[in-house]
C-alpha positions in Angstrom: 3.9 -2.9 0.8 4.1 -4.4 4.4 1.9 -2.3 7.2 2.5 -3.1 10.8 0.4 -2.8 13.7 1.8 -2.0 17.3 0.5 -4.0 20.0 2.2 -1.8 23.1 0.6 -4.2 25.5 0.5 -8.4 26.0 -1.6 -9.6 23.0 -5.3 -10.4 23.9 -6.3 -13.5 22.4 -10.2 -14.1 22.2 -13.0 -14.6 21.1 -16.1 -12.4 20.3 -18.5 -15.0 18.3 -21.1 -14.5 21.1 -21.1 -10.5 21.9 -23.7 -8.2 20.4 -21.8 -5.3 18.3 -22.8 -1.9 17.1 -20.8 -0.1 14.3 -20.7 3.6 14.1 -20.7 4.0 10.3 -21.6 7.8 10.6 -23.8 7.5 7.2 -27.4 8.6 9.3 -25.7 11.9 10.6 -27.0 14.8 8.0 -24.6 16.7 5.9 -26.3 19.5 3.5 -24.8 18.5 0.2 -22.0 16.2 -1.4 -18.1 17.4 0.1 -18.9 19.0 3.0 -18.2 18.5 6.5 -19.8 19.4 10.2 -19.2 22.8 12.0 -21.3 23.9 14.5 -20.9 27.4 16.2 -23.5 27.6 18.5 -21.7 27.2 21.1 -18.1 28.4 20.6 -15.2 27.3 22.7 -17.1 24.4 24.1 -18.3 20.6 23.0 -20.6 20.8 20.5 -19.9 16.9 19.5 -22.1 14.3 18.3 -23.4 10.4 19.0 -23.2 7.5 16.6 -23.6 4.1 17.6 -22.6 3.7 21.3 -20.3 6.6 21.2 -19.7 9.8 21.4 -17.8 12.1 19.6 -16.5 15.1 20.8 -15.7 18.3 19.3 -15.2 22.3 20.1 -15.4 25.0 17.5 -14.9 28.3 17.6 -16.4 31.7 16.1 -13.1 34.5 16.1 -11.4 34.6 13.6 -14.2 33.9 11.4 -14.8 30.2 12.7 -12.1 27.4 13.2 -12.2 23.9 14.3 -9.7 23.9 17.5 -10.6 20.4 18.9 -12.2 16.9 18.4 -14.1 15.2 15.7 -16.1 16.1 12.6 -17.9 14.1 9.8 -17.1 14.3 6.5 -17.8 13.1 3.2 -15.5 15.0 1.5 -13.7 13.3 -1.8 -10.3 15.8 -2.1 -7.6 13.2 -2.0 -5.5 16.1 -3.6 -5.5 19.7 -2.5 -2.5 19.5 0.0 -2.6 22.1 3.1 -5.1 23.3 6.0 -7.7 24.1 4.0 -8.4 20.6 2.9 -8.1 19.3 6.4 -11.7 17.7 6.6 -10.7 14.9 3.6 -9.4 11.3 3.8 -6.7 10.4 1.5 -8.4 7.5 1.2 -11.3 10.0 -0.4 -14.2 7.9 0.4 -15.5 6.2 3.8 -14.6 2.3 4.4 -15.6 -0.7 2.1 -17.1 2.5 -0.3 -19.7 4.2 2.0 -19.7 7.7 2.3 -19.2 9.0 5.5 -16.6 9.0 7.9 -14.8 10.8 10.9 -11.8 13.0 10.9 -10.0 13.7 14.2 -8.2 17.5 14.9 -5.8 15.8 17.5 -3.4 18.4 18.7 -3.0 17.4 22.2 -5.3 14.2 21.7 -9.3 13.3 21.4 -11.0 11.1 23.2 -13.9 8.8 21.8 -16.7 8.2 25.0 -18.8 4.8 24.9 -22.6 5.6 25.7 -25.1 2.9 26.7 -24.8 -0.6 26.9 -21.0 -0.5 25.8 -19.6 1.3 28.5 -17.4 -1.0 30.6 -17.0 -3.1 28.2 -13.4 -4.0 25.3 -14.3 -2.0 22.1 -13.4 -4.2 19.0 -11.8 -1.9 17.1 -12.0 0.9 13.8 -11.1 1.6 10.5 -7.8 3.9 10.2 -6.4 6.2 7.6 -4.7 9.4 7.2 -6.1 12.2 6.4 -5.1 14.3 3.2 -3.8 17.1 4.8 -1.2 14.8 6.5 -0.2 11.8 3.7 0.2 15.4 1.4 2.4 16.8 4.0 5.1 13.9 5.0 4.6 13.2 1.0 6.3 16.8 -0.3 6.5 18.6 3.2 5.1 22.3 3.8 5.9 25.7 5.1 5.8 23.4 9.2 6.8 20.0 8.2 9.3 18.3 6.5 9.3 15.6 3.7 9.3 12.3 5.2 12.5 10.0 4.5 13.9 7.0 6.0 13.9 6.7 9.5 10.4 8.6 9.6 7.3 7.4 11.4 3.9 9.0 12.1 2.0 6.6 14.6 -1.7 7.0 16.4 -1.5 5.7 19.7 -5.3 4.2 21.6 -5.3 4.2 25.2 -8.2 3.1 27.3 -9.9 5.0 30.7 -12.1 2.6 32.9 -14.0 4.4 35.8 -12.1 7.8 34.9 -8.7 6.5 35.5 -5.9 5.9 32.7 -5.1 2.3 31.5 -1.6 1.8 31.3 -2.1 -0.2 28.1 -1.4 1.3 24.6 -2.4 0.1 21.0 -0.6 1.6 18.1 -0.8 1.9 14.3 1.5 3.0 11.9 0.6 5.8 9.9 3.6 6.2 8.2 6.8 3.6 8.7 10.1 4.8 7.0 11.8 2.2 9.2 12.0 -0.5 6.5 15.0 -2.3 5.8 14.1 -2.0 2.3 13.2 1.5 1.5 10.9 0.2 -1.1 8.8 -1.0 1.7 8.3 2.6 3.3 4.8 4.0 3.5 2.4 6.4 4.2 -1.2 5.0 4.9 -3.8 6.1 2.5 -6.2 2.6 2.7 -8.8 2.1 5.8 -6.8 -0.7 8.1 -8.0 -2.3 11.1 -6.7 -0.7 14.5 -7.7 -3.6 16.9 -8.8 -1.9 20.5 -9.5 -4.8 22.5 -6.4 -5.5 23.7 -7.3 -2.5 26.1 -9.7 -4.5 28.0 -12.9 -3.0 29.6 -13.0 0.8 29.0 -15.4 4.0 29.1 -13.6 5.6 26.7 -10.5 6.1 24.3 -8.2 8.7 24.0 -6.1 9.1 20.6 -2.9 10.6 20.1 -0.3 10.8 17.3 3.5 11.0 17.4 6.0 11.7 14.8 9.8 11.8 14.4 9.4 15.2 13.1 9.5 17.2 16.2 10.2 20.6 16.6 10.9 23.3 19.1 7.0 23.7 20.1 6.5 20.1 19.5 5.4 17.5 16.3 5.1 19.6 13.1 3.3 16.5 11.1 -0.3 17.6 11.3 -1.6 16.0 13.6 -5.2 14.9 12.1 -6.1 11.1 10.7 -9.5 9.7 10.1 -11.7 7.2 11.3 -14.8 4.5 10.2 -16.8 2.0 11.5 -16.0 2.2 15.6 -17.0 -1.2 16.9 -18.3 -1.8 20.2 -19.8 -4.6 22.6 -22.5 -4.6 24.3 -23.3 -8.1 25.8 -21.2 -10.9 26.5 -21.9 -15.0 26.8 -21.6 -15.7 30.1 -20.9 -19.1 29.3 -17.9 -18.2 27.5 -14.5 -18.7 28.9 -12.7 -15.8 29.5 -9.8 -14.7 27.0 -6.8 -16.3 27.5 -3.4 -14.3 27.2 0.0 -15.9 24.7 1.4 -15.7 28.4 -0.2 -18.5 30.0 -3.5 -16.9 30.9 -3.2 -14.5 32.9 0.7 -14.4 33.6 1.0 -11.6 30.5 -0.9 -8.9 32.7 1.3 -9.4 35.1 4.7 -8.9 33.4 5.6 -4.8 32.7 7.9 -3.8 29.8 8.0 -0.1 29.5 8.9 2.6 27.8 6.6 2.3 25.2 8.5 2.9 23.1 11.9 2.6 24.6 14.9 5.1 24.2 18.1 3.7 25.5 16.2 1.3 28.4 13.9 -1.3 28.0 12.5 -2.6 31.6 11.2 -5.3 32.4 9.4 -6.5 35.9 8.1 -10.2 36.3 5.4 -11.3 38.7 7.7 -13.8 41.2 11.5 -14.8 41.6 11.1 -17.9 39.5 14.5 -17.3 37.4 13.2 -16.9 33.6 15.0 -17.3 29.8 14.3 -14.2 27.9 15.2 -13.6 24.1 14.7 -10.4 22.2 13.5 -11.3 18.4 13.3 -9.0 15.4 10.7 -8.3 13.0 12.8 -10.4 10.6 12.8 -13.2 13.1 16.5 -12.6 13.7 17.6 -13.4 17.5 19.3 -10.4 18.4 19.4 -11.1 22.6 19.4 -13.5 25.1 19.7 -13.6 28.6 19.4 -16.6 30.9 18.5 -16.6 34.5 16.9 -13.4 34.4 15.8 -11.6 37.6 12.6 -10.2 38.9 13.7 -6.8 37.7 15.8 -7.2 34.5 16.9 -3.5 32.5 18.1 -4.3 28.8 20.1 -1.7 27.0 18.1 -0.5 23.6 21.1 1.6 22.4 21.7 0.0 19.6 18.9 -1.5 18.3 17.4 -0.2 15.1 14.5 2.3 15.4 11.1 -0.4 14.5 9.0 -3.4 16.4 10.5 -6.1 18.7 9.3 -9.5 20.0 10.1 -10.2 23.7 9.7 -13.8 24.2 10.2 -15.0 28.3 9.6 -18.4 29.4 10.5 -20.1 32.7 8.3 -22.6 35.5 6.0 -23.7 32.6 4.8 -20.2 31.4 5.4 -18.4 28.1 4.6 -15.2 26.7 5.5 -12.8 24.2 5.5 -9.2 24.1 5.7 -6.7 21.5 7.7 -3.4 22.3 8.6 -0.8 20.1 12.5 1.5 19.9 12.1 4.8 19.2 
């Protein structure tokens, strides 16, 4: 079973030998007995989240109706990787925490969470976490429920990271498939239910990271896959060796922060917008490694036409003056 992970941004190459690291592992935080979860009602309708690591982990309950989670994160170390439905939305599918531990965070991500770095992290690239569905959500694109339909090909249920330095948005994304029906052999289709990496650094220097999810499954009041998935081991910096050279970029340093391709992810339009008016060669590569476009001479401002191309991942490959680089953009 292939997985593939979305790099919506130029692809960060470096190295991180010689920064210090902290890994929220969630185990310390108390839970009262074996499958259970945290709620916290002491304060209803506002945060009532928690630290671990260098971050912090919002999360908002509230008391009517009894008491229901509306917003944020909660630990877990619940084991159902069976009972489909809302009830069971605290569990991974995975039905453990990373490499075997016991505890881990699920995210209640209707309209998005954010994850906030705390101490010596902040302003700094987070490394990256541990990613897998929750069971409420495989079990739902699995058999579909009274909201959601069964997932088939041409399906896809992706969590998108973006970063906010100083308050302000990043324009950079990172994405993970949590479910890719976009394979050309349907035997290859999946729905995540092991922890994989999600590598955040390509974000750059960030105070925190919001999370949202997406899904072909759209309906008139917006995405009926639930939108929960859970988390482990959030890696963060803290120090860096000064007497490190800074990352370099697959674009020639730093000519790949520079270049724009957006939508991510396209529609009918891909757009692209160099940093001069040196004339450039620029070739759109499949996943297969299949040449599907080229252009020669390409202007400052160059607009592709996505129409056709297959829903999935694409390589944009531009070189011209001595420079390369290669980009990643995904067709919805």
């Amino acid at each position: 079973m292939r997985k593939f992970t979305l790099m919506l941004s130029a692809l960060a190459m470096g190295t991180s030998a010689l920064r210090a690291q902290t890994v929220a592992t969630f185990e310390a935080l108390s839970l009262a007995h074996a499958d259970t979860f945290y709620t916290n009602y002491t304060a209803s309708g506002t945060d009532v989240g928690f630290a671990n690591g260098m971050a912090y982990f919002p999360c908002v309950y509230d008391a009517a109706w009894g008491g229901i989670w509306t917003s944020g994160w909660a630990y877990s170390n619940m084991t159902d990787s069976v009972t489909s439905g809302f009830t069971n939305q605290y569990a991974a599918k995975a039905g453990i925490g990373h490499a075997g531990s016991e505890k881990y965070v699920v995210a209640n991500a209707f309209g998005g969470v954010k994850v906030k770095l705390t101490d010596a992290a902040i302003g700094h690239p987070v490394k990256g976490c541990r990613i897998t569905n929750s069971t409420y959500a495989y079990n739902s694109m699995r058999d579909g429920d009274g909201f959601a339909r069964k997932f088939h090909n041409g399906d896809w249920f992706m969590l998108v990271a973006k970063g906010y330095y100083h308050g302000v948005k990043k324009t950079d994304s990172v994405g993970l498939y949590l479910a890719n029906f976009l394979q050309p052999d349907s035997n290859d289709n999946y729905i995540l239910r092991t922890w994989e990496w999600m590598d955040l650094e390509p974000l750059g220097k960030v105070d925190s990271i919001e999370f949202t999810l997406a899904s072909t499954d759209v309906g008139s009041f917006g995405m009926n896959t639930p939108a929960y998935f859970c988390m482990d081991h959030f890696t963060t910096y803290e120090t860096f060796d000064t007497s490190t050279p800074p990352p370099t970029f697959t674009a020639g340093h730093e000519v790949a922060q520079t270049i724009r391709v957006y939508p991510q992810p396209a529609t009918d339009r891909l757009f692209i917008d160099l940093p001069d008016n040196a004339p450039v060669h620029m070739t759109v590569v499949g996943m297969d490694g299949k040449v599907i476009l080229t252009l020669d001479n390409a202007a400052p401002h160059t607009e592709i036409s996505t129409t056709s191309l297959p829903a999935g991942m694409y390589l944009l490959q531009i070189t011209g003056d001595g420079r390369k680089a290669a980009i990643r953009f995904a067709k919805q």
